[in-house]
N, CA, C and O of each residue as an XYZ file, in Angstrom:
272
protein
N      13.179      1.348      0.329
C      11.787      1.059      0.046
C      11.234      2.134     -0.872
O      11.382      3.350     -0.752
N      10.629      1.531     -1.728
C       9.308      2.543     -2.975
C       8.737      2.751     -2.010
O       8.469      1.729     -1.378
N       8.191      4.272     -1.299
C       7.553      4.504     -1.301
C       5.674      4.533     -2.111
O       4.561      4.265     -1.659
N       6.120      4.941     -3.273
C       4.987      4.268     -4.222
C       4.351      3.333     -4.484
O       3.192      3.258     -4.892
N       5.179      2.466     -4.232
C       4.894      0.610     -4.120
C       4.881     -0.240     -3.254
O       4.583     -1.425     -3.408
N       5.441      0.690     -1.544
C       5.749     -0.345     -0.746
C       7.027     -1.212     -0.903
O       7.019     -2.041      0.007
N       8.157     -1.359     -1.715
C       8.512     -2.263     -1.699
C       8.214     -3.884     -2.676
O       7.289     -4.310     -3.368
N       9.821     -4.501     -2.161
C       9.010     -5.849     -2.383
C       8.391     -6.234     -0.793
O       8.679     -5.963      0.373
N       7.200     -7.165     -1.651
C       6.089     -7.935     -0.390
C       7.152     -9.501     -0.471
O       7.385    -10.140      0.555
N       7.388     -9.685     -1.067
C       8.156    -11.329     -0.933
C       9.163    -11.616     -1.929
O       9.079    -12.614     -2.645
N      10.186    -10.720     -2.012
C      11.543    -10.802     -2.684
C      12.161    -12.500     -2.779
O      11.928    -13.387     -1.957
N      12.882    -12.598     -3.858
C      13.282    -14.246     -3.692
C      14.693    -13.935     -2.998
O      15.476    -13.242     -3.649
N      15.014    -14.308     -1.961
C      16.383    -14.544     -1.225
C      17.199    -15.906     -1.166
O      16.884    -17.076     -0.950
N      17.805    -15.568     -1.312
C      18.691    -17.066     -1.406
C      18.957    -17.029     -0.339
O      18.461    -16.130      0.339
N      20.232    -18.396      0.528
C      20.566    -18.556      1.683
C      21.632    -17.822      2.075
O      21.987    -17.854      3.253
N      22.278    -17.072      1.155
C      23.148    -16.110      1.946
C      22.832    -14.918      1.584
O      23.638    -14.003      1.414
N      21.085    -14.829      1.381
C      20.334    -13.328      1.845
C      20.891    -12.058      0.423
O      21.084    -10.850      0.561
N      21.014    -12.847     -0.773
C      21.200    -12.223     -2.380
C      19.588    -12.347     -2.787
O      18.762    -13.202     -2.467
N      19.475    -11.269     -3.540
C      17.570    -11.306     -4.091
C      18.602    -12.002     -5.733
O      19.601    -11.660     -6.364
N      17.661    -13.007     -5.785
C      17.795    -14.137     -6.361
C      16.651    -13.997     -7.679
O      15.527    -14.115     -7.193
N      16.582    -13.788     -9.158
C      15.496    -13.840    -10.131
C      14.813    -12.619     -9.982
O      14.170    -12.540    -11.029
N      14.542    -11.524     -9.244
C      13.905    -10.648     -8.704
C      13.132    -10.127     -7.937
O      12.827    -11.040     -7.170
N      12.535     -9.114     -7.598
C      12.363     -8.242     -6.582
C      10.411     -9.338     -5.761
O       9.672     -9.261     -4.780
N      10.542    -10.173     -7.058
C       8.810    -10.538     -6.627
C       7.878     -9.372     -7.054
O       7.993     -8.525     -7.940
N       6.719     -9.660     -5.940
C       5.425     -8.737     -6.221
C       5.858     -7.418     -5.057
O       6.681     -7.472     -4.143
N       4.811     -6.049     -5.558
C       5.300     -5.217     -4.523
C       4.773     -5.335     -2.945
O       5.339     -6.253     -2.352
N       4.255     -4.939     -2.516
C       3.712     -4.365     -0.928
C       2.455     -4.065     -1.566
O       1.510     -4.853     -1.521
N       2.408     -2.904     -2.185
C       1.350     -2.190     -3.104
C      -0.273     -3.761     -3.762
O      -1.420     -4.061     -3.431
N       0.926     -4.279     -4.924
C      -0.219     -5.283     -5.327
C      -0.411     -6.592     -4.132
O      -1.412     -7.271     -4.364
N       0.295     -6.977     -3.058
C      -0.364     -7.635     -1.987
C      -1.009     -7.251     -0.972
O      -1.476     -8.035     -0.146
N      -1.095     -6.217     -0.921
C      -2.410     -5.227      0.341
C      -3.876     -4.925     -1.032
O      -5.050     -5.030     -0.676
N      -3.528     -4.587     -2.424
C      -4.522     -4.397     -3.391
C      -5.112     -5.684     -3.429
O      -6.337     -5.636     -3.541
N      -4.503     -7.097     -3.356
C      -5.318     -8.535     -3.720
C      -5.475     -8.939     -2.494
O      -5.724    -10.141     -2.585
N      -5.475     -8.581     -1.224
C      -5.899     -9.081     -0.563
C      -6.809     -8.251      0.173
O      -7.414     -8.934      1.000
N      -7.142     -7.036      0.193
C      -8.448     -5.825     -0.090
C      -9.837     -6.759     -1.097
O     -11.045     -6.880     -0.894
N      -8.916     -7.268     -2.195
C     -10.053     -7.578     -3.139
C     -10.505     -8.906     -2.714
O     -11.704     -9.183     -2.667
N      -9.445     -9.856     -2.358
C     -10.037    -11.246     -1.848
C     -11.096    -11.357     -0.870
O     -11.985    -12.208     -0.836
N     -10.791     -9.903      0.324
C     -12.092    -10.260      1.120
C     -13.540    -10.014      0.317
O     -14.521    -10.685     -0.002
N     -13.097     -8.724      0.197
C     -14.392     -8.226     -0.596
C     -15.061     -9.033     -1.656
O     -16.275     -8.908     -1.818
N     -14.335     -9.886     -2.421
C     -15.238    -10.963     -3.557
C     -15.393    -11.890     -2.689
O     -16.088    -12.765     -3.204
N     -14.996    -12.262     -1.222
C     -15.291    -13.677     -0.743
C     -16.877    -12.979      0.100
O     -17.588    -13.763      0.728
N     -17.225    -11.610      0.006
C     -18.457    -11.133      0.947
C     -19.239    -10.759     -0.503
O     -19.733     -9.632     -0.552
N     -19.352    -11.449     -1.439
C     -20.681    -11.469     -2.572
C     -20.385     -9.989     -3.350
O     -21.176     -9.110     -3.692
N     -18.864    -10.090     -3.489
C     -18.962     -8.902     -4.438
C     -18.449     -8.740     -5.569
O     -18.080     -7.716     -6.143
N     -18.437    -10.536     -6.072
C     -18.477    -10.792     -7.755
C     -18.981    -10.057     -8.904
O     -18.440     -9.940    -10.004
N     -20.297     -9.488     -8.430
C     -21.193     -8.666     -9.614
C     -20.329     -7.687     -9.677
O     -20.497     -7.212    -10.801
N     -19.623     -7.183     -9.222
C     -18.963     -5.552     -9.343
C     -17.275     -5.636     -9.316
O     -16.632     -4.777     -8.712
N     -16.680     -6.647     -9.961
C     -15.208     -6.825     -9.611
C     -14.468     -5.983    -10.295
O     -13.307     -5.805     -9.926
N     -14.998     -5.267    -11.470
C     -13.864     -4.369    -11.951
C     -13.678     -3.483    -11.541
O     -12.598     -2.893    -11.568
N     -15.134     -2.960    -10.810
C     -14.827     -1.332     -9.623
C     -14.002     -1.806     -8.260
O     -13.446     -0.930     -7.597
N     -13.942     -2.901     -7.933
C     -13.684     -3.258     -6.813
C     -12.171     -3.768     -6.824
O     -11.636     -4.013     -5.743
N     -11.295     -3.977     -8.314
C     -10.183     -4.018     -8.165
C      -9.777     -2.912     -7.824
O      -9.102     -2.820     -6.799
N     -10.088     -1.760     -8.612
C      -9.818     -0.501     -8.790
C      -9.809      0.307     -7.482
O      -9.138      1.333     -7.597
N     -10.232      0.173     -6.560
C     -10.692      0.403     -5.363
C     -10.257     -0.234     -4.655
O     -10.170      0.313     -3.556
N      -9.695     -1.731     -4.705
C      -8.401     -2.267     -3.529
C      -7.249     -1.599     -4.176
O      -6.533     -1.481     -3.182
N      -6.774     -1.236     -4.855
C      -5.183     -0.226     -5.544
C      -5.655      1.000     -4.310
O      -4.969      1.137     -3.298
N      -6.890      1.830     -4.556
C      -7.295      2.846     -3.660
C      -6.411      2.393     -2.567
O      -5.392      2.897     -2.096
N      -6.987      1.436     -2.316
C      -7.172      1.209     -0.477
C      -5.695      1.306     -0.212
O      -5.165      2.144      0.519
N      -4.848     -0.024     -1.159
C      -3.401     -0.132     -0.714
C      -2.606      0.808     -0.675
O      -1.605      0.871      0.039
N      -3.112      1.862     -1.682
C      -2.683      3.045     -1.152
C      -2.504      4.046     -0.064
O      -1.484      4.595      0.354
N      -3.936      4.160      0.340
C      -4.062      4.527      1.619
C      -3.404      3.969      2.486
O      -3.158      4.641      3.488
N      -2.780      2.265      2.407
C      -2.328      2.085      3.942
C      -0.985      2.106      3.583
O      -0.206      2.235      4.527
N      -0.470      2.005      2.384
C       1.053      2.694      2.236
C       1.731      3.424      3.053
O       2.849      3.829      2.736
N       0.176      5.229      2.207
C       0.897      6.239      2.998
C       0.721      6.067      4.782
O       1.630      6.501      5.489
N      -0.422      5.452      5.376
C      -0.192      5.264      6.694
C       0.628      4.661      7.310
O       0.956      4.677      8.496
N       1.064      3.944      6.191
C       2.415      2.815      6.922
C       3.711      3.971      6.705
O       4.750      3.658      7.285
N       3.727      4.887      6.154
C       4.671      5.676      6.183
C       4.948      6.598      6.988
O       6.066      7.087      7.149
N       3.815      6.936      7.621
C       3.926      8.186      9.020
C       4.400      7.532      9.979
O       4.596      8.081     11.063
């Protein structure tokens, strides 16, 4: 596992468990878009470019907590 990235979040596996086309998205950008999905689904359209920027923050943070 990337530390940095988490990983892959949903690697393509084939049926005898080979990563198949590649690694997918990381850990990293599916804890960052789904930080941001809540937050734009609670009225926080007006401000989405600080607020991407700030789910990367977050997924970060639970990286390193997922790492201790």
């Amino acid at each position: 596992m990337n530390l940095k990235n988490g990983g892959s979040a949903f690697p393509n596996i084939t049926p005898d468990m080979n990563v198949d086309g590649g690694p997918g998205m990381t850990l990293r950008d599916w804890f960052a878009g789904q930080v941001l999905a809540l937050v734009l689904s609670q009225d926080g359209s007006r401000i989405a470019g600080k607020l991407a920027a700030n789910a990367y923050e977050i997924a970060d943070a639970m990286l390193t907590e997922r790492a201790k």
